[in-house]
C-alpha positions in Angstrom: -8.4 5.7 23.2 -6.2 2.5 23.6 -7.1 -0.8 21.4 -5.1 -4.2 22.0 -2.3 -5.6 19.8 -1.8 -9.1 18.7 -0.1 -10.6 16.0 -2.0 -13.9 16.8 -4.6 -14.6 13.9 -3.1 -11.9 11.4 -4.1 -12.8 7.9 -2.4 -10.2 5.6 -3.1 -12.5 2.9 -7.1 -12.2 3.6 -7.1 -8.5 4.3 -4.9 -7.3 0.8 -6.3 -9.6 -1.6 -9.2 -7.9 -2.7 -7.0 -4.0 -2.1 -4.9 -5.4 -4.4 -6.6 -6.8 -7.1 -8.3 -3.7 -7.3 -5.0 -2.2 -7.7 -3.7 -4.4 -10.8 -7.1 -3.3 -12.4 -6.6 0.6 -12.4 -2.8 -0.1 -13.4 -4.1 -2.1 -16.2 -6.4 0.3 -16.5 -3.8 3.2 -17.2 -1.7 1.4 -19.4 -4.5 1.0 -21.8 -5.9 4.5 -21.7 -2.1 5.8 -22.4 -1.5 3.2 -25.1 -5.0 4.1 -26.8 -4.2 8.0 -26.4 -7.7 8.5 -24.2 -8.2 11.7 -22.0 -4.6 12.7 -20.9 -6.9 13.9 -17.7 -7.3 10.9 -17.1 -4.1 8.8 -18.5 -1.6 11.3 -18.6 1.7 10.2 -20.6 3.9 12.4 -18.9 7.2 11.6 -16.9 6.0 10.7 -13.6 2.1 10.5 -14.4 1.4 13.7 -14.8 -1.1 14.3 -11.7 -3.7 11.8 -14.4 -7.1 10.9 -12.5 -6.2 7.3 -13.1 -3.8 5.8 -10.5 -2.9 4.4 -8.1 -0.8 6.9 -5.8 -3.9 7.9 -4.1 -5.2 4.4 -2.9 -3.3 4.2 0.1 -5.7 7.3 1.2 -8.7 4.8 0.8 -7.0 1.5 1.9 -4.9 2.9 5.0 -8.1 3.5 6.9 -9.8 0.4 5.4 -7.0 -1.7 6.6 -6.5 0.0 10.1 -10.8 -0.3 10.7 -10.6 -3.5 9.9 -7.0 -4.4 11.7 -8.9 -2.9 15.4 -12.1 -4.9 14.4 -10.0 -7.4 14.7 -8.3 -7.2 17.5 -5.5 -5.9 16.1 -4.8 -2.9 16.8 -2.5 0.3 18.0 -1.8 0.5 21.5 -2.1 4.3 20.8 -3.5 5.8 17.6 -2.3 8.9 18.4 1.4 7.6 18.9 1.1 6.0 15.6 0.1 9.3 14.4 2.9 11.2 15.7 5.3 7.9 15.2 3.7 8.5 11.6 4.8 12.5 11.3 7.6 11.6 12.3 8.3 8.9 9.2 7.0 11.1 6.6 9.7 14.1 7.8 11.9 11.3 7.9 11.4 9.9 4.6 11.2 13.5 2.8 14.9 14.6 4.4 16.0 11.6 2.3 14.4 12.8 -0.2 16.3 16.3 -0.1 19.2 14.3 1.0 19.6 12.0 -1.5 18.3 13.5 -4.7 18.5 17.5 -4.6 20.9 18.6 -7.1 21.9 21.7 -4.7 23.5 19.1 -2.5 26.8 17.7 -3.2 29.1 14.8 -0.9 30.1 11.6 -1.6 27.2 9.2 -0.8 24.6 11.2 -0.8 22.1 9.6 -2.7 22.8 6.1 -0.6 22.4 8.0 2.4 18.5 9.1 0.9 17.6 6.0 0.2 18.7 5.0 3.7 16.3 7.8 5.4 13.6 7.1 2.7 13.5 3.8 4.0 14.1 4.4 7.7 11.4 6.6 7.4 7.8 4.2 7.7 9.7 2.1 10.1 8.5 4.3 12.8 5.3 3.3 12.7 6.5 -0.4 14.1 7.1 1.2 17.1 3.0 2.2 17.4 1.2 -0.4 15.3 3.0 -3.4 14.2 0.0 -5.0 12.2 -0.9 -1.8 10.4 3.0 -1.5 9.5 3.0 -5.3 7.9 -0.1 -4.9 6.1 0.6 -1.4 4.7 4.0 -3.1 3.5 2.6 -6.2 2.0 0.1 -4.2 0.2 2.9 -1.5 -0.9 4.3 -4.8 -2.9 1.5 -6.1 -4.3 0.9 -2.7 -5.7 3.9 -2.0 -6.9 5.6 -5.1 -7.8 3.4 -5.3 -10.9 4.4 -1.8 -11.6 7.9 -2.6 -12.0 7.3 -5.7 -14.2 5.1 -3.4 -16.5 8.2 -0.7 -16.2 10.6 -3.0 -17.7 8.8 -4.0 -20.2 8.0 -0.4 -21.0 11.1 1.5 -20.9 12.6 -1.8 -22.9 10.3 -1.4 -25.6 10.1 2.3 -25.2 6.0 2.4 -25.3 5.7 6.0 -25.1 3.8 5.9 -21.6 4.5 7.1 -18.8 5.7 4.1 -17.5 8.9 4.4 -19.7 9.0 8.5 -19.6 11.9 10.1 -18.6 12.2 12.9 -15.9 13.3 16.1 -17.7 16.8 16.9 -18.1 17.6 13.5 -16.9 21.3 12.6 -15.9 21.6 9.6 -15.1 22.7 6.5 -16.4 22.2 5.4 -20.2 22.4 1.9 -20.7 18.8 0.3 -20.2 19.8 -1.2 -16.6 20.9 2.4 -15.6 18.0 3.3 -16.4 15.7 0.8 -14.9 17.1 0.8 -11.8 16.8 4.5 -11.3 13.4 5.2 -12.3 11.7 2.5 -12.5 13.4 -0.6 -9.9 14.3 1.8 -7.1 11.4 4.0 -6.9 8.5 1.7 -6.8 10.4 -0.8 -4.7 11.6 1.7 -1.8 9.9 5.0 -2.4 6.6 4.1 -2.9 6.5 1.5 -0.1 7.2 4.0 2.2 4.8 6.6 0.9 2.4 3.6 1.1 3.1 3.0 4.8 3.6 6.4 6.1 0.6 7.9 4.1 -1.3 5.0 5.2 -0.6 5.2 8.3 -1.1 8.7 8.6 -4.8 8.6 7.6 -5.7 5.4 9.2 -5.0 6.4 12.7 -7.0 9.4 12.1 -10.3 7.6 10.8 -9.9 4.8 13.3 -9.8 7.4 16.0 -13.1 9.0 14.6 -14.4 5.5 14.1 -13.7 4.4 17.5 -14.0 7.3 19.6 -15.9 6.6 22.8 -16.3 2.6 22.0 -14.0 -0.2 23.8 -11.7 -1.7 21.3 -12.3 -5.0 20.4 -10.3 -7.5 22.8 -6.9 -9.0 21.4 -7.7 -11.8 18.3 
């Protein structure tokens, strides 16, 4: 299946506003349930989330397809889903060799962990090469998530709120002071990490709905 690309008529605005807001509502929603001590099922406290129901890790799963659907209604989209599926595969192994890379404590070399962030970035580039409008919509919705995130973060680990938006990883090592900190968990995570996982992850699932969704049809003509 082969559906036209055009940037002409692209509203990311339009297509991540209501994604979004829906997003600032379940991390609203988390930061009261850990505050008020409610289900840790649901609002885990733990470093990193702890797996809790309540999140919003898994959206991209829902609004990856949403946003490719909508981005071929359009007129808008891949030339190839299934090259933006393999350009896709290709951007998650990508982005988890930084991953290893950078952060593993078995490797050791001077730079490694600037090199990581350097794959983990690289990483959901690839999918410019297939869909360009899925790519910029993915990312601008990766920053509305996750932007809020790392307002709520600071304010968290200043205050030390006992969430886990200020928890510490176990056996953490790195720096002390409060900017150390921020910047490690908190700054660069949400602002490089999970934009990627957001694109790639994204990515990954919308090129496979939209080839379900659109097998057998003509794609809409170029916006």
């Amino acid at each position: 299946m082969t559906e036209s690309t055009s940037d002409t008529g692209l509203d990311i605005r339009g297509l991540i506003l209501v994604p979004s807001v829906i997003t600032l509502g379940i991390t609203l929603l988390r930061l009261v349930g850990e505050l008020e001590h409610w289900s840790p099922l649901f609002f885990s406290t733990a470093a990193g989330g702890g797996m809790a129901v309540v999140g919003i890790s898994w959206l991209p799963i829902i609004f990856g397809p949403y946003f490719a659907v909508k981005l071929t209604r359009s007129g808008h989209g891949a030339s190839s889903v299934w090259k933006t599926f393999g350009l896709s595969l290709l951007g998650m192994v990508i982005m988890v060799a930084g991953m290893i890379v950078g952060f593993a404590p078995q490797l050791k070399f001077p730079g490694k962990e600037i090199l990581g962030i350097v794959l983990v970035a690289l990483g959901p580039t690839m999918v410019t090469l297939g869909w360009p409008a899925l790519f910029q919509v993915l990312v601008a919705y990766g920053y509305a998530a996750r932007i809020p995130v790392a307002i709520l973060m600071f304010f968290a680990l200043r205050g030390h709120w006992g969430t886990h938006y200020d928890g510490l990883p176990p056996n953490y090592s790195a720096p002390t002071s409060f900017f150390g900190e921020y910047m490690y968990v908190a700054f660069e995570p949400q602002m490089i990490f999970w934009i990627a996982f957001t694109v790639v992850v994204g990515s990954l699932l919308g090129t496979l709905v939209t080839a379900v969704v659109f097998r057998g049809k003509a794609a809409p003509a170029a916006a």
